[in-house]
PLY file of the C-alpha trace (Angstrom):
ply
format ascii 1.0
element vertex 317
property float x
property float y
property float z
element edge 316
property int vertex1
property int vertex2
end_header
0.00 0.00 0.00
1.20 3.25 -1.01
1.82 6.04 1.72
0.05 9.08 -0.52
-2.51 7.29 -3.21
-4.09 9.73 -5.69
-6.74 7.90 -7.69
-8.98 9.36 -10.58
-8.57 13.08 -9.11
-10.50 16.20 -10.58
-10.30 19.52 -9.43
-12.38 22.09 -11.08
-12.19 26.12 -10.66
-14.64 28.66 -11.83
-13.18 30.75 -14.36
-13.02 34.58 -14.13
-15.68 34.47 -17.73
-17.62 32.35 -15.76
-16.43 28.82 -17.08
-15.71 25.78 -15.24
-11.79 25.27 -15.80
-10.89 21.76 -14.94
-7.32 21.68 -13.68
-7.05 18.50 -12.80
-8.34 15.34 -15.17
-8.33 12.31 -13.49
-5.06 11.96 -12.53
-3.43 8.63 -10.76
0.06 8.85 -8.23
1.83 7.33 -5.73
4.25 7.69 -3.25
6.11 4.94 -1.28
7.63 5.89 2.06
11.31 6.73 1.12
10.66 7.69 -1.87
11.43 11.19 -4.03
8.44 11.40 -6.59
8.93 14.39 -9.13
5.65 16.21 -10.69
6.71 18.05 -13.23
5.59 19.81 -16.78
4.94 23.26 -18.31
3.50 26.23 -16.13
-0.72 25.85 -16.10
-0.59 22.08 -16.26
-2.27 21.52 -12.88
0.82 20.70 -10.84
0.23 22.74 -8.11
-3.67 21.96 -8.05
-3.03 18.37 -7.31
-0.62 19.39 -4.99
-2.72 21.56 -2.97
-5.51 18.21 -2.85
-3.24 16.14 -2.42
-2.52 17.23 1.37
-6.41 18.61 1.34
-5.86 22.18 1.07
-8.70 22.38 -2.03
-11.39 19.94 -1.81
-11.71 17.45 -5.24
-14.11 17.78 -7.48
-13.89 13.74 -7.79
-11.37 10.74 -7.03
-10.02 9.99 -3.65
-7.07 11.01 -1.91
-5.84 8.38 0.74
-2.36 8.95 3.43
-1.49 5.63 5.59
-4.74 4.11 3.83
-6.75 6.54 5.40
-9.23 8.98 3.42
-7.53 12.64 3.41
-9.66 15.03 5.16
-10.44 18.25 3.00
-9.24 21.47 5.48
-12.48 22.98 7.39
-12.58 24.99 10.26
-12.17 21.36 12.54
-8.96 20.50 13.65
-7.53 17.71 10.88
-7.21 14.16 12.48
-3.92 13.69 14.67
-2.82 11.18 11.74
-3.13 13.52 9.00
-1.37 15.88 10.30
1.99 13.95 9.25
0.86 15.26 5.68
2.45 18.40 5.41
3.43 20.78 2.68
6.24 23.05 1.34
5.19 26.26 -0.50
7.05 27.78 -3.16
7.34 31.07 -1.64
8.80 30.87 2.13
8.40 34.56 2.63
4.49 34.03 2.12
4.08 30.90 4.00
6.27 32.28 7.33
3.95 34.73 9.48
6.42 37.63 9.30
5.34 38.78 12.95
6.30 35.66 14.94
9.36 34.60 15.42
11.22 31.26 14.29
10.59 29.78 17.51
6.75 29.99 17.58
7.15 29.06 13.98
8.38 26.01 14.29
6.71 25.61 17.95
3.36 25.09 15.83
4.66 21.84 14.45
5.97 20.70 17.60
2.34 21.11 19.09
1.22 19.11 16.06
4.39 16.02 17.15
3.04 15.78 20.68
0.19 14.10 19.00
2.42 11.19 17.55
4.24 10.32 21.17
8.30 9.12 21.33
10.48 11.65 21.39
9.87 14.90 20.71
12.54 17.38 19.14
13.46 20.80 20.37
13.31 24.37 17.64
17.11 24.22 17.93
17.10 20.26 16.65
14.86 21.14 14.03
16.86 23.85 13.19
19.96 22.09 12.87
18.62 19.30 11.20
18.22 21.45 7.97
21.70 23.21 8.04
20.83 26.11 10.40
21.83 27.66 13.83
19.99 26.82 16.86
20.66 30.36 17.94
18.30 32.16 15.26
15.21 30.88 16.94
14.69 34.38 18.44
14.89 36.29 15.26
12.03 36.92 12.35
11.68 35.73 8.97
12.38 38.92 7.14
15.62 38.82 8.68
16.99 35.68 6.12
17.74 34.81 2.80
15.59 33.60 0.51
17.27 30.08 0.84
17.56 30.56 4.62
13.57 30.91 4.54
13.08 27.93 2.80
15.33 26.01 4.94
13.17 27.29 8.09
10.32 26.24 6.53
11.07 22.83 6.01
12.28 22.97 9.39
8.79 23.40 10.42
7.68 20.65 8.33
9.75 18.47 10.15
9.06 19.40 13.50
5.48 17.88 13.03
7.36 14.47 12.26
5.61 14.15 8.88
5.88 11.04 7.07
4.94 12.49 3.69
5.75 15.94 2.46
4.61 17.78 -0.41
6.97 20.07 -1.81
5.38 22.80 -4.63
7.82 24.37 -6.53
10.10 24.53 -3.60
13.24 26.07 -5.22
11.83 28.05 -8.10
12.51 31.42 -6.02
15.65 31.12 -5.37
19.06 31.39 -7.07
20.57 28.59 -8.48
23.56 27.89 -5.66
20.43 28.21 -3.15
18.11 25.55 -5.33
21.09 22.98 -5.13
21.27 23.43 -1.57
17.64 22.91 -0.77
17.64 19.99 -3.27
20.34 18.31 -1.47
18.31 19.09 1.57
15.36 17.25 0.59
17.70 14.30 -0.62
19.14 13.84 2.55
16.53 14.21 4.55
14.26 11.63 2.80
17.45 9.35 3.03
17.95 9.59 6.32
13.75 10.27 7.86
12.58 8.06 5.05
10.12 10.03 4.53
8.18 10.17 1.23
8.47 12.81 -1.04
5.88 14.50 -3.58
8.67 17.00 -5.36
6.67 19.19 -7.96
8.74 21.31 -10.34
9.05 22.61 -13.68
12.91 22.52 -13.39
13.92 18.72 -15.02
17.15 19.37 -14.39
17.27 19.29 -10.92
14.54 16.45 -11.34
16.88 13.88 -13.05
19.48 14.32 -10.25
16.94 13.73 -7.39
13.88 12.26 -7.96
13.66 7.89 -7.90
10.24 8.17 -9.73
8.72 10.86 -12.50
5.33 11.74 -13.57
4.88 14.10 -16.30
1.89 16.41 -16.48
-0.01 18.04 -19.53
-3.24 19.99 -19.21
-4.03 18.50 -16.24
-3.26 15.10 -17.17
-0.69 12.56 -16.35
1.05 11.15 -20.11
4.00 9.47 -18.47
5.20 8.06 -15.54
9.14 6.20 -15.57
11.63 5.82 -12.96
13.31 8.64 -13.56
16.51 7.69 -15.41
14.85 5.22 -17.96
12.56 7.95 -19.05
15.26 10.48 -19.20
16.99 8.06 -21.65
14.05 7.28 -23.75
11.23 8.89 -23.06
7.77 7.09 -24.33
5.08 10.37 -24.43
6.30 12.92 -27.46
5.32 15.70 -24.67
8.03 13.95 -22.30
10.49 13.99 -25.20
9.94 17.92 -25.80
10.76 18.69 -22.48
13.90 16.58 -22.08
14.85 18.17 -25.43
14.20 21.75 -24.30
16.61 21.92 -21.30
20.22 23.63 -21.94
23.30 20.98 -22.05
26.15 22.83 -20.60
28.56 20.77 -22.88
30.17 23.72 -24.66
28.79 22.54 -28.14
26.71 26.09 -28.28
23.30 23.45 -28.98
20.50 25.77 -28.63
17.22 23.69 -26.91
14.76 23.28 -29.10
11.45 24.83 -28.05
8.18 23.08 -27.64
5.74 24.46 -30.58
2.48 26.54 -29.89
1.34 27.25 -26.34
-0.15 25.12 -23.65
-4.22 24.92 -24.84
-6.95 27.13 -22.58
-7.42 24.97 -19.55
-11.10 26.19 -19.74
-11.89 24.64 -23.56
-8.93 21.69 -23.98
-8.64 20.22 -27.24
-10.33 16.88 -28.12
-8.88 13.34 -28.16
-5.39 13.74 -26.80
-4.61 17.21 -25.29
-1.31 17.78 -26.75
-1.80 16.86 -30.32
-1.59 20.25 -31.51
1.51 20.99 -30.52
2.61 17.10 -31.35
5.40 16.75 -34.00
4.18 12.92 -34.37
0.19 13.14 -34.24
-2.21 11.38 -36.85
-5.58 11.31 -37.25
-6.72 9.33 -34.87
-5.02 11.59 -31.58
-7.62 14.35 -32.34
-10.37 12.23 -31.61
-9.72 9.58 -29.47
-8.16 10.38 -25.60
-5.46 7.94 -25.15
-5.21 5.62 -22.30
-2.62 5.30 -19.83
-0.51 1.87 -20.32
2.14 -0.04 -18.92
4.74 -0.30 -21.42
7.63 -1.34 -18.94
8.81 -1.81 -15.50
7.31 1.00 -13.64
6.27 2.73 -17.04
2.74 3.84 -18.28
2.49 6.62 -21.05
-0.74 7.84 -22.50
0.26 7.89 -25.97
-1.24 6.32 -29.18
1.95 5.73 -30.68
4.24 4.90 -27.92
5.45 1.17 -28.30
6.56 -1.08 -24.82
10.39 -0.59 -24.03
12.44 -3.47 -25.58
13.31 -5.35 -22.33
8.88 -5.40 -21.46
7.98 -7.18 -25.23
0 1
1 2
2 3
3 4
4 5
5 6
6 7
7 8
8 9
9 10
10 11
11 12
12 13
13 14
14 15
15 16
16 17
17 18
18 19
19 20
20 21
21 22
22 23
23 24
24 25
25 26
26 27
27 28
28 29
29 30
30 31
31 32
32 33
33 34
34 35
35 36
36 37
37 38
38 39
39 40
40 41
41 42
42 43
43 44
44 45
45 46
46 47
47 48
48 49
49 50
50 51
51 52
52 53
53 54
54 55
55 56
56 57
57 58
58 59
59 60
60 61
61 62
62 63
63 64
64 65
65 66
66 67
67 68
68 69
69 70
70 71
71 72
72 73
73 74
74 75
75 76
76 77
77 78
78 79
79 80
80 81
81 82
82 83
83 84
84 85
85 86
86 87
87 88
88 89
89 90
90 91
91 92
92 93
93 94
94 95
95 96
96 97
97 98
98 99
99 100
100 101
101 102
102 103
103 104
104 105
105 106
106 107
107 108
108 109
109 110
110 111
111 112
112 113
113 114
114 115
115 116
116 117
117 118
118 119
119 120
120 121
121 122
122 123
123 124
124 125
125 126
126 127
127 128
128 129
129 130
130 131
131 132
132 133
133 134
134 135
135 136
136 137
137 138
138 139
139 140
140 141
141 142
142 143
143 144
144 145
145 146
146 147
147 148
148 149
149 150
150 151
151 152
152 153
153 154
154 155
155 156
156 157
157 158
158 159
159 160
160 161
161 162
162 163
163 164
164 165
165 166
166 167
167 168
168 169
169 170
170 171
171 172
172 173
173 174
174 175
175 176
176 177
177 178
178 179
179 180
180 181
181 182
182 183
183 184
184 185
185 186
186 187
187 188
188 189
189 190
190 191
191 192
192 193
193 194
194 195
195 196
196 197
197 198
198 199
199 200
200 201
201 202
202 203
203 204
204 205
205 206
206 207
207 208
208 209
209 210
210 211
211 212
212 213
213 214
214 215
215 216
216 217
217 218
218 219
219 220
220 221
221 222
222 223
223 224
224 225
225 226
226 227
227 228
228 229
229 230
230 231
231 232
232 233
233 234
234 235
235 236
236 237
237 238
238 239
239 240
240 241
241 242
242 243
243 244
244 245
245 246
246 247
247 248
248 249
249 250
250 251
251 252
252 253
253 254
254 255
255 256
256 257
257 258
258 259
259 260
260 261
261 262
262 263
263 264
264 265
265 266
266 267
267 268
268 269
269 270
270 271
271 272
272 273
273 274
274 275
275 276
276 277
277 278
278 279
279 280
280 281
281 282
282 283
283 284
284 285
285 286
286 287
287 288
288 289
289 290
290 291
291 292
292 293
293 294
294 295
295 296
296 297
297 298
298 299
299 300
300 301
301 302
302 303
303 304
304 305
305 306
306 307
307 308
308 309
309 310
310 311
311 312
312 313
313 314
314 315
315 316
């Protein structure tokens, strides 16, 4: 049994025209305890929509949502269930998500409240603190008094002082600069390592992706059209939309290759196109994509794609 099961999920929004915008499609994941599970595709996809219902911070407009095999309790002005509580998220903005009138201390205190719930041994600020790089002796101080990497640091921090066994991470390095996203990255690594917790990373940076994540599910228009461990895909990616992307990151190899660019622009969420969503913008499509929404298979060990054309990995025939 999975630790975080996402089955059939839809999430719907009302438009500012009025229409229903469905940013979510019926989308399946999973994520084993241990584990570093990467989200990832272009901006608008629905990434952050599933993340937010994943740890019930926007109720579903369908599917099911389960943590430890139990049903994850939309937010509501009840206190969530002690178990649920070792759910917890990572924003993408830690200046936003840090009260900037309390200080670290109460901060992180608020998780430690939540860990008195679990019994065994609970940590101290300074542990927590120290456990993701920083100084036990800037509990006192306030968050506008850190960098941007600092921030995010103390937010995981308080993550981790509710001793969650799942975390979802949205777009947790996306703010910062690129010595900072390393650092946080290698954060996360370590601390999944060593907690074994599970990880839900969501990102739209694939390079960082490849060098972290065990498992990755790719995202388009609020659908999932591939899911690989994370080096076989990265090789030979099934879904043409998983190829694009791979193909459209820089290679610092000094060769001066320029990325080549998806074509067109990700569809209005609010009218997709029929059959499969990203044959428009598919270099491969035939007839048959614009009418006909392709199913998700298993092509290989650990591999689905939802792809007409995509054929099962060599080693899986």
């Amino acid at each position: 049994m999975s630790l975080l099961s996402i089955r059939d999920l839809v999430v719907r929004y009302r438009g500012h025209s009025g229409a229903t915008v469905t940013a979510v499609a019926g989308c399946d994941l999973d994520v084993e305890e241990g584990q570093i599970v990467a989200l990832v595709g272009e901006s608008g996809c629905g990434k952050s929509s599933l993340g937010k219902a994943a740890v019930g911070l926007i109720r579903p407009a369908a599917g099911s949502v389960t943590f430890d095999g139990e049903p994850v309790e939309p937010l509501g002005q009840r206190a969530r269930p002690a178990a649920q509580r070792r759910l917890q998220m990572v924003f993408q903005d830690p200046f936003s998500s840090l009260n900037p009138r309390r200080r670290i201390a109460d901060l992180i205190g608020d998780g430690l409240r939540v860990s008195e719930l679990h019994g065994g041994r609970q940590l101290s600020v300074g542990e927590c603190l120290e456990r993701v790089g920083l100084s036990a002796g800037i509990a006192d101080r306030f968050p506008h008094q850190f960098s941007g990497g600092q921030r995010q640091r103390i937010a995981i921090a308080r993550a981790l002082a509710a001793q969650p066994r799942c975390i979802v991470a949205d777009e947790p390095i996306s703010a910062l600069d690129a010595s900072a996203q390393a650092s946080i990255a290698n954060l996360l690594v370590s601390l999944v390592d060593d907690l074994k917790v599970g990880l839900l990373f969501i990102s739209h940076d694939l390079s960082i992706v490849r060098r972290i994540a065990d498992i990755t599910t790719v995202m388009y228009l609020g659908r999932v059209v591939e899911t690989a461990p994370s080096e076989p895909l990265w090789r030979a990616p099934l879904h043409p939309y998983s190829a694009g992307l791979i193909g459209a990151i820089t290679e610092p190899d000094g060769r001066g290759r320029m990325p080549a660019d998806l074509p067109g622009d990700v569809p209005d969420p609010a009218a997709p196109p029929p059959g499969c969503r990203f044959h428009p913008r598919c270099p491969i499509a035939i007839d048959r994509c614009s009418v006909e929404v392709p199913e998700r298979r298993l092509l290989g060990p650990g591999r689905t794609a939802a792809c007409h054309l995509a054929e099962p990995v060599a080693a899986f025939v």
